[in-house]
MINU-588440 format. One line per field, with one value per residue (C-alpha): x, y, z; residue in one letter. Coordinates in Angstrom, 3 decimals. Each point is the difference from the previous one (the first is absolute). Example, Ala and Ser with C-alpha at 12.3 -4.5 7.8 and 13.67 -1.06 7.14 Angstrom:
u <- 12.300; 1.370
v <- -4.500; 3.440
w <- 7.800; -0.660
code <- A; S
This chain:
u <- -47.605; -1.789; -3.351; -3.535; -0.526; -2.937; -2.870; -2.697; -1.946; 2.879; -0.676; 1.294; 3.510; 0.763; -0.342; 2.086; 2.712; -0.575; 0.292; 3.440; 1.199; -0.574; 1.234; 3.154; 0.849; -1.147; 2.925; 3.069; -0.694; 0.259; 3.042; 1.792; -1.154; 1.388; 3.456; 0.105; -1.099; 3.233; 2.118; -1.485; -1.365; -2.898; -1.954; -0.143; -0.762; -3.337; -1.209; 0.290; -1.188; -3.284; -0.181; -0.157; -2.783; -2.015; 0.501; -1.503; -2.961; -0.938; -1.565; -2.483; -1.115; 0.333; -2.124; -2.908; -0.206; -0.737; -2.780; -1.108; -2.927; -0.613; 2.263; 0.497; 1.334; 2.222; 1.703; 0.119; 1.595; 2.587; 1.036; 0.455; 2.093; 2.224; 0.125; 2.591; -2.658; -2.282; 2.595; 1.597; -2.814; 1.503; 3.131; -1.564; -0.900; 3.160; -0.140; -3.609; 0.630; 2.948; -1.993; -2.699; -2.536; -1.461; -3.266; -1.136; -1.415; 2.670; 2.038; -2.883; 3.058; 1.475; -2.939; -1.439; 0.047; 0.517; 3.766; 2.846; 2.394; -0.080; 0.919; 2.587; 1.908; 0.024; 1.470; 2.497; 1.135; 0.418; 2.152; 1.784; 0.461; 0.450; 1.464; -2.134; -0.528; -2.980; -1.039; 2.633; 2.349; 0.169; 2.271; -0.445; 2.206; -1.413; 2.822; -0.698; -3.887; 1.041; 1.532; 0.532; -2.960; -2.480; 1.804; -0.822; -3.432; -1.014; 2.311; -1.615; -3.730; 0.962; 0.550; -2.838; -1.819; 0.225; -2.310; -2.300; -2.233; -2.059; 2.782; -1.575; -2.873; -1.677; 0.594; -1.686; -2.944; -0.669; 0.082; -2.282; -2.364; -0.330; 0.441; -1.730; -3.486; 0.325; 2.509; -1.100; -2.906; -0.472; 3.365; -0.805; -0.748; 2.771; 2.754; -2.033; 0.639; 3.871; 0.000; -1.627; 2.341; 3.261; -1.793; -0.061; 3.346; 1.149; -1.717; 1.212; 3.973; -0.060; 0.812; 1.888; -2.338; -1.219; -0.022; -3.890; -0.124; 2.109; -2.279; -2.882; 1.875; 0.737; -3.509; -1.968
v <- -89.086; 0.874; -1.931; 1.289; 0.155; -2.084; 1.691; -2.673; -1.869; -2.353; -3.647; -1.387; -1.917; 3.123; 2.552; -2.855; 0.651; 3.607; 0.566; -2.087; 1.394; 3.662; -1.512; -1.464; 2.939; 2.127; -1.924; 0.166; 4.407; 0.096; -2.547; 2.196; 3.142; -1.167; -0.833; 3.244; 1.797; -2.231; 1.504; 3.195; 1.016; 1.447; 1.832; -3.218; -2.248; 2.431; -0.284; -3.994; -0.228; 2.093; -2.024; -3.383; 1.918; 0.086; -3.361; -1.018; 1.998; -2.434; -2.620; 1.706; 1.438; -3.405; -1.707; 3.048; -0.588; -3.789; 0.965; 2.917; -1.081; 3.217; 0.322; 3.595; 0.389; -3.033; 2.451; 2.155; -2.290; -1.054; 3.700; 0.446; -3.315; 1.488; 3.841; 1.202; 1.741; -2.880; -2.505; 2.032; 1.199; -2.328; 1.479; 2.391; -2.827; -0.461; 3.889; -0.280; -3.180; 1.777; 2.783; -2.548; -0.877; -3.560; -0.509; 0.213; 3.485; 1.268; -0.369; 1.673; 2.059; -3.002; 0.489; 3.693; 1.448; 3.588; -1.221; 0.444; -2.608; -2.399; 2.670; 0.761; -3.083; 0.130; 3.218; -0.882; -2.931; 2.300; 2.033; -2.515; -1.098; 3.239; 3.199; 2.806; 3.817; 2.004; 3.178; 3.142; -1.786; -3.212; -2.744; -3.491; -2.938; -3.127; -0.396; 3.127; -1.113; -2.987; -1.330; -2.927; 0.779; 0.298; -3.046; -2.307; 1.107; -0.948; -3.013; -1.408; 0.785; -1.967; -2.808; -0.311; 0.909; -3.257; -2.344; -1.625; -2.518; -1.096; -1.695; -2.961; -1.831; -1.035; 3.289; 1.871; -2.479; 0.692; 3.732; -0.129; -2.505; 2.790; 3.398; -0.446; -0.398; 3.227; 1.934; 3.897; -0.765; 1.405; 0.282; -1.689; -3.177; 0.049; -0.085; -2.982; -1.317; 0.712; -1.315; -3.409; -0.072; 0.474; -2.560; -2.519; 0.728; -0.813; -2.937; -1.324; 1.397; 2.052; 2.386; 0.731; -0.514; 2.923; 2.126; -0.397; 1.279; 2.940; 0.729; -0.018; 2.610; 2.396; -0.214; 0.890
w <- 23.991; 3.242; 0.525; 0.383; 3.528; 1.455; 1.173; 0.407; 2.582; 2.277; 0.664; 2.966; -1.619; -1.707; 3.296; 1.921; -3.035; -0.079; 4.260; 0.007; -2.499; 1.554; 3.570; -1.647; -1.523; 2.943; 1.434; -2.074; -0.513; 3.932; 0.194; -2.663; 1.908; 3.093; -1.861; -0.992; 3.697; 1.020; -2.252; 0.749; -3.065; 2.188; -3.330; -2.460; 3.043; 0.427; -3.144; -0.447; 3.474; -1.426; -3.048; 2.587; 2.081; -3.768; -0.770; 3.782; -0.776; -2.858; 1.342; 1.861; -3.100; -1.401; 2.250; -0.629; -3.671; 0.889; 1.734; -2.486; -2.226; -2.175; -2.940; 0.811; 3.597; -1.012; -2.897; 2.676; 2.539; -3.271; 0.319; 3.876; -0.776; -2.114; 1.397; 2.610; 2.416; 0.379; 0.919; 2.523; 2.230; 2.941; 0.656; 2.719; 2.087; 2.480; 0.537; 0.572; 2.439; 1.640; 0.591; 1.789; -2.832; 1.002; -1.765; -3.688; 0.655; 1.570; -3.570; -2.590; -0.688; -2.331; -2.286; 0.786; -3.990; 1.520; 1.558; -1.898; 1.889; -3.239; -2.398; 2.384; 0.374; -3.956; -0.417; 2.561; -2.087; -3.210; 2.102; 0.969; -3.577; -2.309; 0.644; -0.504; 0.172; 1.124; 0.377; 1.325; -1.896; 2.476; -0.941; 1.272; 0.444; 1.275; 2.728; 0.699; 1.150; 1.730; 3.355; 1.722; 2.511; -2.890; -1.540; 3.068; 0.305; -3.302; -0.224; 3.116; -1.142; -3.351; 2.171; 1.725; -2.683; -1.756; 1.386; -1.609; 1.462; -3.118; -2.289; -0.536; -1.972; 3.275; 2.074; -3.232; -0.116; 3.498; -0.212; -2.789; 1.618; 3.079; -2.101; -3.073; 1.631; 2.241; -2.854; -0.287; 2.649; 3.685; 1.532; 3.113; -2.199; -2.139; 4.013; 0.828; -3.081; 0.306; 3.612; -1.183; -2.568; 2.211; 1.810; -2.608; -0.618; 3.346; 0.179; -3.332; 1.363; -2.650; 2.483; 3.413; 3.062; 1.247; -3.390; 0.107; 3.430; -1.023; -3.166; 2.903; 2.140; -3.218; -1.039; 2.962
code <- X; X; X; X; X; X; X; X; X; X; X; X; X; X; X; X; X; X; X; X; X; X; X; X; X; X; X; X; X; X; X; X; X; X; X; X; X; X; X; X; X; X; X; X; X; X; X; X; X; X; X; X; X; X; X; X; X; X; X; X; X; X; X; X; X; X; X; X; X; X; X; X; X; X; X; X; X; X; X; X; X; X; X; X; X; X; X; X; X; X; X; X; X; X; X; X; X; X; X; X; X; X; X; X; X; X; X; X; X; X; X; X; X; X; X; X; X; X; X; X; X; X; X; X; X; X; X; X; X; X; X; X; X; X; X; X; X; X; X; X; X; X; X; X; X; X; X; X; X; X; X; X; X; X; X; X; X; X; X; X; X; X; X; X; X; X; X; X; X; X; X; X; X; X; X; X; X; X; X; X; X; X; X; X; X; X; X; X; X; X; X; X; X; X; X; X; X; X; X; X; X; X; X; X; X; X; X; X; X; X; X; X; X; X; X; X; X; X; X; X
């Protein structure tokens, strides 16, 4: 029998538990989509690849209801955490990169509510799963929908899509020491907060030198 899924406030060994888990698992749905792109089963390779993209998005979420006082957003942040459009909101950024997008306000896209990239990566992935039929009498068959081009492009974005930085006790303790004072307050306070933080990482090695620097040059 299924249990009830959790839906209350996270302490800090729990999120750690929760984030690795999502990372591992991130993981092994884009190692089995990439066994399938290899063998060319272009449509099934799609879908997992979209499932790993949803399982990256969770610790982001993850690391908001840590911060989240008010019992209310945090059932709200339980259901982004478990809903298809909420985790995948990130996929856009290579294109948005590619297509020169350096700085955080260069990618509002990722979280404008009036785009409809997340719901599209989702219906891509049902098509990629079921067959379907739709109006005029249109018949679907998920090899139909899918390519090797289209394959690639989400394959690759799975990738880089998993990378978490805050996967330990110590790396969360540090983002909540910076974020939690600033959390849901003037955006220019909460960057500095994220810079300081990336800077505490770095010093700790928690980090690559240089990622701080490169948090700098996205945020302003």
């Amino acid at each position: 029998m299924r249990n009830e899924q959790f839906n209350n406030k996270l302490n800090i060994k729990l999120a750690v538990k929760a984030i690795n888990a999502a990372i591992l698992n991130a993981k092994s749905l884009y190692e089995d989509a990439e066994i399938l792109f290899n063998n060319k089963k272009y449509a099934r390779s799609i879908s997992l690849s979209i499932l790993s993209i949803e399982e990256a998005g969770k610790p982001s979420i993850l690391r908001n209801i840590i911060l989240e006082t008010e019992d209310i957003e945090i059932k709200k942040l339980w259901k982004s955490y478990r809903k298809h459009y909420d985790k995948n909101l990130m996929w856009i950024l290579p294109d948005l990169y590619k297509n020169g997008a350096r700085k955080l306000e260069e990618l509002k896209k990722v979280v404008d509510k009036n785009s409809d990239h997340s719901k599209t990566l989702d219906n891509l992935k049902q098509l990629c799963f079921y067959s379907d039929i739709f109006e005029k009498g249109i018949c679907t068959l998920p090899d139909n929908i899918a390519n090797e081009e289209i394959a690639k492009t989400i394959l690759n974005i799975a990738k880089i899509s998993i990378n978490e930085v805050f996967d330990t006790e110590e790396s969360l303790e540090i983002w909540i020491k910076h974020l939690k004072p600033v959390w849901k307050k003037e955006m220019f306070k909460m960057k500095l907060a994220l810079i300081d933080c990336y800077k505490e990482l770095e010093d700790k090695k928690l980090i690559e030198n240089g990622k701080s620097q490169h948090m700098i040059n996205f945020l302003f």
